[in-house]
C-alpha positions as CSV (number, residue, x, y, z in Angstrom):
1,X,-75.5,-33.4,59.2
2,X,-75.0,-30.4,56.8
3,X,-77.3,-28.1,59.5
4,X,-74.7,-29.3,62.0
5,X,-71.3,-29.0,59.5
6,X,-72.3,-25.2,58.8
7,X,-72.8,-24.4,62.3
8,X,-69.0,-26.1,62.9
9,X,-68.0,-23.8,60.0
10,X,-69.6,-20.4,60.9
11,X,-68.0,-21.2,64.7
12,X,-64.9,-21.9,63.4
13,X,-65.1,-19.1,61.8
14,X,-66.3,-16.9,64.4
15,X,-63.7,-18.5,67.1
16,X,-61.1,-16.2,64.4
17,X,-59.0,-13.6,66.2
18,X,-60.3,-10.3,64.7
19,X,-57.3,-9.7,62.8
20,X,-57.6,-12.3,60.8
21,X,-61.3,-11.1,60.0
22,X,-60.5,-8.2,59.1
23,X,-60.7,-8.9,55.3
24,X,-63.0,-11.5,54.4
25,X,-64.6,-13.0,51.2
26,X,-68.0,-14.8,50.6
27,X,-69.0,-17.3,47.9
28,X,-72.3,-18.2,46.6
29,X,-70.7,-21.1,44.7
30,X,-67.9,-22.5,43.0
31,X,-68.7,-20.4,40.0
32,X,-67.7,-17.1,42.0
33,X,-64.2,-18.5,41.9
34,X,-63.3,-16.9,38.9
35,X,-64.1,-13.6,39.9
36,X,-62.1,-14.0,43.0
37,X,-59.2,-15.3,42.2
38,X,-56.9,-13.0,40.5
39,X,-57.4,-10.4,43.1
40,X,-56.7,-13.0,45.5
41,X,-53.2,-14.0,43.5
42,X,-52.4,-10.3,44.4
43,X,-53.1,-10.3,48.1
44,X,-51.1,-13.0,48.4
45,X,-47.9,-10.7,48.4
46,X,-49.5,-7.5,49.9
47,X,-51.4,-9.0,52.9
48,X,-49.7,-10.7,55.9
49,X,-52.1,-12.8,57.2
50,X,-55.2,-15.2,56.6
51,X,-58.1,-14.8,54.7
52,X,-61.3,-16.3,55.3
53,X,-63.4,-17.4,52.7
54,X,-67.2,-18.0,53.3
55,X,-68.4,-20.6,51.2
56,X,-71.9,-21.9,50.2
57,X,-71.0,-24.7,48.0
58,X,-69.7,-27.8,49.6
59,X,-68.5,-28.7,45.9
60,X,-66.3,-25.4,45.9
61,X,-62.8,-26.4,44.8
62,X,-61.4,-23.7,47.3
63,X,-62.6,-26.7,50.4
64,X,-60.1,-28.6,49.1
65,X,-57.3,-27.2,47.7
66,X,-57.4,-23.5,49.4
67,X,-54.1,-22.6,48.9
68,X,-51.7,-19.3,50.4
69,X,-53.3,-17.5,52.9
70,X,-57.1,-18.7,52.0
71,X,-59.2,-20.3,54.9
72,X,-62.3,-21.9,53.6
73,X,-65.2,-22.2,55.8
74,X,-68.4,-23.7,54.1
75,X,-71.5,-22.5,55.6
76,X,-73.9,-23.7,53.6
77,X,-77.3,-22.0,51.8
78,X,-79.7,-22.2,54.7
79,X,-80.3,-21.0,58.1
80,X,-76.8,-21.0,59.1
81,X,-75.8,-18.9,56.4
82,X,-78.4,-15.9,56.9
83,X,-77.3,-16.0,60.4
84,X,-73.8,-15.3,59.1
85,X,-74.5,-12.9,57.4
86,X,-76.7,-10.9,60.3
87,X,-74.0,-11.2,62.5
88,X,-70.8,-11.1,60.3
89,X,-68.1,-9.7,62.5
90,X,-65.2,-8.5,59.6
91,X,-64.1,-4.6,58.8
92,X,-64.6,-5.6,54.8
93,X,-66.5,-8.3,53.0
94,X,-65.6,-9.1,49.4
95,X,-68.3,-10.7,47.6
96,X,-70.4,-10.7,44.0
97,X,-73.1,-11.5,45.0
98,X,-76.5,-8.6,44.1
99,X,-79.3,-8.2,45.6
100,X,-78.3,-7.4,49.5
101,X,-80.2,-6.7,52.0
102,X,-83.3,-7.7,49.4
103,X,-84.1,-10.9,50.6
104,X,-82.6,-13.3,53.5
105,X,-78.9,-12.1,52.8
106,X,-78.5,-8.8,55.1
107,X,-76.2,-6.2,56.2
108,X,-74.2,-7.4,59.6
109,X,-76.0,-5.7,62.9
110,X,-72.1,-4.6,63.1
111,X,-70.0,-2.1,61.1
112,X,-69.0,-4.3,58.1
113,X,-68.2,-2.4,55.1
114,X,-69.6,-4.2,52.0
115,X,-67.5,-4.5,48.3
116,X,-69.4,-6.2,45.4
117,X,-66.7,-7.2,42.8
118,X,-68.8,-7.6,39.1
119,X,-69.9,-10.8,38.7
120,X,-70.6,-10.0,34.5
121,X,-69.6,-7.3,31.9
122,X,-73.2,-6.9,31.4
123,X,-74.8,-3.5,32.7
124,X,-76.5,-3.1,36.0
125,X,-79.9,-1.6,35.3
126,X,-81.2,-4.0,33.2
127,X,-80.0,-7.3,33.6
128,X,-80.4,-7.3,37.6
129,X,-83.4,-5.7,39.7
130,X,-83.8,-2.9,40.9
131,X,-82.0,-1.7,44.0
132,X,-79.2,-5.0,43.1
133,X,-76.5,-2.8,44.6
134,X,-78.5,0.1,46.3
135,X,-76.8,-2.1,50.2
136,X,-73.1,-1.8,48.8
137,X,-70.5,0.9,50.1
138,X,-68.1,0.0,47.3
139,X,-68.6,-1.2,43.7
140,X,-66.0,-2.7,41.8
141,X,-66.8,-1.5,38.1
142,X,-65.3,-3.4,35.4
143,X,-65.9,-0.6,32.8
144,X,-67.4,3.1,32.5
145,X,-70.1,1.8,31.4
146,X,-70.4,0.9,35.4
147,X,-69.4,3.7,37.1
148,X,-71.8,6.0,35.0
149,X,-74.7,3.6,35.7
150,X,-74.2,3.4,39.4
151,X,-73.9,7.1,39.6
152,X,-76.9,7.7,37.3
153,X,-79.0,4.9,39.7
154,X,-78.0,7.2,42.5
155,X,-79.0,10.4,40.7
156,X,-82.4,9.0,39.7
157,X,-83.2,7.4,43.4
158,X,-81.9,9.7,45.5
159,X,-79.3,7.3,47.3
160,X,-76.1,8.0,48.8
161,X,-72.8,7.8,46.8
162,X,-71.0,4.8,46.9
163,X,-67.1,4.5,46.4
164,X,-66.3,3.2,43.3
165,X,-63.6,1.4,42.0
166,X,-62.0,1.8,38.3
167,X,-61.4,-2.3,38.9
168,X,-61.6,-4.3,35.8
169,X,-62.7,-7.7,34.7
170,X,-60.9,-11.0,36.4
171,X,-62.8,-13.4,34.2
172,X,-61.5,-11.5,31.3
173,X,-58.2,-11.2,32.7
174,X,-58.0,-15.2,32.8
175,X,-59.3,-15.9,29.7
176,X,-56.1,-14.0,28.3
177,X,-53.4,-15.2,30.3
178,X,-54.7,-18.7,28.9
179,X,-54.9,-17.6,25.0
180,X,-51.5,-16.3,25.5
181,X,-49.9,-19.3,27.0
182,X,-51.5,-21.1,24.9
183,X,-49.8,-22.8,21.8
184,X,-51.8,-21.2,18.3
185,X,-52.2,-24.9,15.6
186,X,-52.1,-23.7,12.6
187,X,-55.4,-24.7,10.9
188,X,-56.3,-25.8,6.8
189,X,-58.9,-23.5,5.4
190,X,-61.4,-25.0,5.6
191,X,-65.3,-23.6,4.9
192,X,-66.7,-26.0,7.9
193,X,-66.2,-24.2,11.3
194,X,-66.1,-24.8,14.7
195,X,-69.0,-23.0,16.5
196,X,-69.8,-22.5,19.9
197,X,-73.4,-22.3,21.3
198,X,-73.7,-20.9,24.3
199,X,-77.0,-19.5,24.9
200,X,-78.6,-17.7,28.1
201,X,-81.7,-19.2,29.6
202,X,-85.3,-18.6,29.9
203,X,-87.3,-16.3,27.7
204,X,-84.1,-14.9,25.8
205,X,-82.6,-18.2,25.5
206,X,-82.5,-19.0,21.9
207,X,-81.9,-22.9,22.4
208,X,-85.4,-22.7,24.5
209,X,-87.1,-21.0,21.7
210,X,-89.1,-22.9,18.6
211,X,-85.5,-21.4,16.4
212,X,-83.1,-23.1,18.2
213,X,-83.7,-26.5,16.9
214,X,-83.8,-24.6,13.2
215,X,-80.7,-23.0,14.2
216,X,-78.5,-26.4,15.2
217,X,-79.8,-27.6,12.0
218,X,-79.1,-25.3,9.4
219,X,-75.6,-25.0,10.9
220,X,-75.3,-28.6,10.7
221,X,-76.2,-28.5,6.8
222,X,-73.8,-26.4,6.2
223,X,-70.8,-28.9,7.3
224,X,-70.0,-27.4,10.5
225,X,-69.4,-28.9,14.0
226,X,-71.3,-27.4,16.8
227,X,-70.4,-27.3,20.6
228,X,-73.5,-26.4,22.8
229,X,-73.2,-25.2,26.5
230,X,-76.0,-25.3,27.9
231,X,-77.2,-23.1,30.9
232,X,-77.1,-24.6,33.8
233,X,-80.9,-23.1,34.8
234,X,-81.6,-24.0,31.1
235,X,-80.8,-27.7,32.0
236,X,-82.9,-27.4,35.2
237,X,-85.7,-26.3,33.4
238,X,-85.7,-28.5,30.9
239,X,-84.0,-31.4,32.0
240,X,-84.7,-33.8,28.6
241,X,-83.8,-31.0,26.4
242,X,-80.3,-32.3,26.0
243,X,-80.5,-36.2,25.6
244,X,-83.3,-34.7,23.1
245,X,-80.7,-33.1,21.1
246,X,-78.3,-35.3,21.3
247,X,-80.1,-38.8,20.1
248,X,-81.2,-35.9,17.4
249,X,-78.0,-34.6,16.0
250,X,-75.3,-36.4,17.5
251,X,-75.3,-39.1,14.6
252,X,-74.2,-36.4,12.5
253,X,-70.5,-36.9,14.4
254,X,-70.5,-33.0,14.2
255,X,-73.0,-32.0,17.7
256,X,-71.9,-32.5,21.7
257,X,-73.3,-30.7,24.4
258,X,-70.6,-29.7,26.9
259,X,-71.8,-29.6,30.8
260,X,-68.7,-27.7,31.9
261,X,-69.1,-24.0,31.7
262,X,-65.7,-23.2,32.6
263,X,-64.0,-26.0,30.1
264,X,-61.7,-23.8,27.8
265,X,-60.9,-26.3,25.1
266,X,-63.7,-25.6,23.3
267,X,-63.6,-22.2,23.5
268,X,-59.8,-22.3,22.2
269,X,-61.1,-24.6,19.6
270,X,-64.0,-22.5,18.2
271,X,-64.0,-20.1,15.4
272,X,-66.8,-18.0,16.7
273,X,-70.0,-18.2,19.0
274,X,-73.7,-17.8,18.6
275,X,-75.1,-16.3,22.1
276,X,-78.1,-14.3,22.4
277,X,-78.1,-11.9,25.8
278,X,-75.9,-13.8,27.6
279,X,-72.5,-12.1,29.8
280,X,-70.3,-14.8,28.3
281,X,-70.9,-13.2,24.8
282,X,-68.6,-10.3,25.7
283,X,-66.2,-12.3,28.2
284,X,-65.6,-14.7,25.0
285,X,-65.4,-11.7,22.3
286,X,-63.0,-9.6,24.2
287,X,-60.9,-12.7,25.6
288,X,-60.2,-14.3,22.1
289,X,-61.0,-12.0,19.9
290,X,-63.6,-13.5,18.2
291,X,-66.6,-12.3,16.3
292,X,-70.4,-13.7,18.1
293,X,-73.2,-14.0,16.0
294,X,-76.1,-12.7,18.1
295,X,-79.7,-14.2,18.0
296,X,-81.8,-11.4,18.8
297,X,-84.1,-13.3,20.9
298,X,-85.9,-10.9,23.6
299,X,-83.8,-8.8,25.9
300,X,-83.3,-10.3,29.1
301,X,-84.9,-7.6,31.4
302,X,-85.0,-8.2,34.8
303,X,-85.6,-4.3,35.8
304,X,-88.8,-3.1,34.9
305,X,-87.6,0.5,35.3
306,X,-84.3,0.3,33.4
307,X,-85.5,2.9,31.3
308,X,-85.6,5.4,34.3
309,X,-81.5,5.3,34.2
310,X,-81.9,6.3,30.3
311,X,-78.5,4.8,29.5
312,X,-77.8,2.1,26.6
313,X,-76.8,-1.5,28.4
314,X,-73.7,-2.6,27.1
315,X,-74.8,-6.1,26.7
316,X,-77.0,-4.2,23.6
317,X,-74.9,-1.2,22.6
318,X,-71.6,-3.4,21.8
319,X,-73.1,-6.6,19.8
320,X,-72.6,-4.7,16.1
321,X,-69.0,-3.8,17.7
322,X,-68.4,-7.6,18.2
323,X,-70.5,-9.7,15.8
324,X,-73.5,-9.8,14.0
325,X,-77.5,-9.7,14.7
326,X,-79.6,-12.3,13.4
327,X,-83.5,-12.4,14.2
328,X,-85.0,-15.8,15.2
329,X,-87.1,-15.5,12.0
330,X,-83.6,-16.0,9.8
331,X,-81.7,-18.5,12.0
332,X,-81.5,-20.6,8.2
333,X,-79.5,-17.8,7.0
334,X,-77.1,-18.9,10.0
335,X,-74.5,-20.4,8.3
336,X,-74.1,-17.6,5.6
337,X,-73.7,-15.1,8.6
338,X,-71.3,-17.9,10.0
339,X,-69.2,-17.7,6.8
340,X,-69.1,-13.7,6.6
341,X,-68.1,-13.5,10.5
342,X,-65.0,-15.8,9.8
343,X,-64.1,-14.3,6.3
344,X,-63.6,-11.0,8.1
345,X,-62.1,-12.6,11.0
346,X,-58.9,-10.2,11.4
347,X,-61.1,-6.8,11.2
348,X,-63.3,-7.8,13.7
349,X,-60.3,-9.0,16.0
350,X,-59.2,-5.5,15.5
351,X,-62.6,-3.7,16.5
352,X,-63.2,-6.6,19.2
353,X,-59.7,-5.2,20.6
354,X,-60.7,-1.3,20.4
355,X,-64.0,-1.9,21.8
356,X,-62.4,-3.9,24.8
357,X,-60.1,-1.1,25.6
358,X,-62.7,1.3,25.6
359,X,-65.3,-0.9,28.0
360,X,-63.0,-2.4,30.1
361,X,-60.6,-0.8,32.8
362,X,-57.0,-1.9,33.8
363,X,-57.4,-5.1,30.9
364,X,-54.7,-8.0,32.3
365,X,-54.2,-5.7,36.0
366,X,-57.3,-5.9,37.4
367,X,-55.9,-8.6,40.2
368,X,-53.5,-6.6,41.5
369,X,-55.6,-3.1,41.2
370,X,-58.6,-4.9,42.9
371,X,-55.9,-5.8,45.9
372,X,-54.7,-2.8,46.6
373,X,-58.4,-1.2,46.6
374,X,-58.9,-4.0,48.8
375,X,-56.5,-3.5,51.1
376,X,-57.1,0.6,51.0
377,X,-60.5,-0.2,52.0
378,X,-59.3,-2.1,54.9
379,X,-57.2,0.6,56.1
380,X,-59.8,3.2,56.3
381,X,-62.4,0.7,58.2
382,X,-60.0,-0.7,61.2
383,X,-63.3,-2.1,62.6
């Protein structure tokens, strides 16, 4: 039945009068959402007509509440989907997704011009493989640090120039319309904190790593109440690793482990974060302005010839701008680092808001500056 659904989909979708496929958007999964939606809050009063939106996720929120001028189609992950893709009939396809053209997702047979909106802060010569972007016409760049990558990838390969697009972050730009609408508590002084854990997965996933457990529990010691957010590939993984934790510390009253990675009470609620290489280090520094203690676990390195592009990844370049380094060999000095992070919370609010205006275009505009790229994009490709 979901072979059949996505071939309904992708025919609905293809029965579209080419106007209305003109612009078109593609989601991996719900968790793309966020990196759509502001631009597509901006469309909604500069384009007159529908949008398609490709979906992969028959959980995406988008099926059932789409909303203005969105038209959802789900399409699934499978066969139906890499057909889709081969034979994608739109003038411009919106999507964050890397890695085109690498493996079953390629380039349309027909003249479809190709925008990758960032799906991270993080740099793009480390964290991704090589030749991520190499199948892109445009690239949305949240930051210089961006555009000076991609045209440094280009110098060092030999590859075409791209357009690129002084964008922004829409992530980011969420994060701060919510801390400003959001009513501030007043708090009592208090020397236990609330601290949120939200480590990457894999090798540089601290919470995977022999310090982790050393980590939650000298933390715990030291009277303060822990959220953990576990990765979702960290959770398939290790699928026992959080009832584990939880029969372990949750008697304390002061541990949970939160499953939703886009739940914002917590992170409204927190008084810093411990992360190691993970992008929502930066998204959580720059959107609340507040300090991260890093555990300097190995780099994530998913390029083997990062080096070639000779440029410093952001993700490493901006963690003594933001927080502090620990090394898994002093996790038990954790909560001393904790303590020093919040005592000097107001300075590094002020460097965490100097450093975001330096890394980060068109902070709060990025919606509407990514819709009228958009749509400028559209008018020079009429198909």
């Amino acid at each position: 039945m979901g072979l059949l659904s996505d071939a309904k989909a992708l025919r609905r979708f293809h029965g579209l009068a080419a106007e209305e496929r003109r612009l078109v958007f593609y989601a991996e999964s719900r968790a793309d959402w966020p990196h759509f939606r502001a631009v597509l809050a901006a469309l909604e009063s500069r384009w007159d007509r529908p949008i398609p939106y490709l979906t992969s996720d028959p959980q995406d929120p988008v099926l059932s509440e789409p909303g203005g001028q969105l038209r959802p189609f789900c399409i699934g992950s499978g066969v139906v989907r890499t057909w889709a893709f081969q034979a994608m009939r739109a003038d411009v396809l919106a999507l964050t997704l890397p890695d085109l053209q690498t493996y079953q997702l390629k380039r349309s047979v027909h003249g479809v011009h190709y925008a990758y909106l960032q799906h991270s802060l993080n740099s793009t010569h480390r964290v991704y493989r090589r030749g991520a972007f190499d199948h892109y016409d445009t690239i949305f760049c949240a930051g210089p640090h961006h555009t000076a990558e991609v045209r440094r990838t280009e110098e060092v390969y030999g590859l075409p120039h791209k357009a690129l697009v002084e964008h922004g972050y829409g992530r980011l730009d969420a994060i701060l319309e919510r801390a400003a609408d959001r009513e501030v508590t007043p708090r009592a002084s208090s020397d236990a904190k609330e601290v949120l854990l939200a480590p990457s997965w894999g090798e540089c996933s601290f919470i995977e790593a022999p310090c982790g457990r050393e980590l939650l529990r000298a933390l715990l010691s030291a009277g303060h109440r822990l959220t953990l957010r576990l990765h979702p590939m960290t959770v398939r993984r290790m699928p026992q690793l959080a009832s584990e934790l939880s029969a372990e510390l949750a008697p304390s009253g002061r541990f949970v482990v939160e499953t939703d990675m886009d739940a914002s009470k917590s992170l409204a609620a927190s008084d810093l974060m411990v992360s190691d290489w993970s992008g929502a280090a930066s998204e959580y520094a720059f959107g609340l302005e507040k300090p991260v203690l890093f555990i300097d676990t190995p780099a994530k390195i998913n390029n083997p010839e990062h080096d070639r592009i000779d440029l410093p990844p952001l993700e490493k370049h901006m963690r003594s701008e933001i927080g502090r380094i620990l090394a898994p060999s002093e996790v038990a000095e954790a909560a001393r680092a904790v303590a020093q992070l919040c005592a000097d919370a107001n300075g590094f609010a002020r460097g965490i808001r100097e450093a975001r205006n330096r890394w980060v275009f068109n902070v709060g505009r990025s919606g509407e500056v990514g819709a009228e790229a958009l749509l400028s994009i559209v008018a020079a490709n009429p198909g």
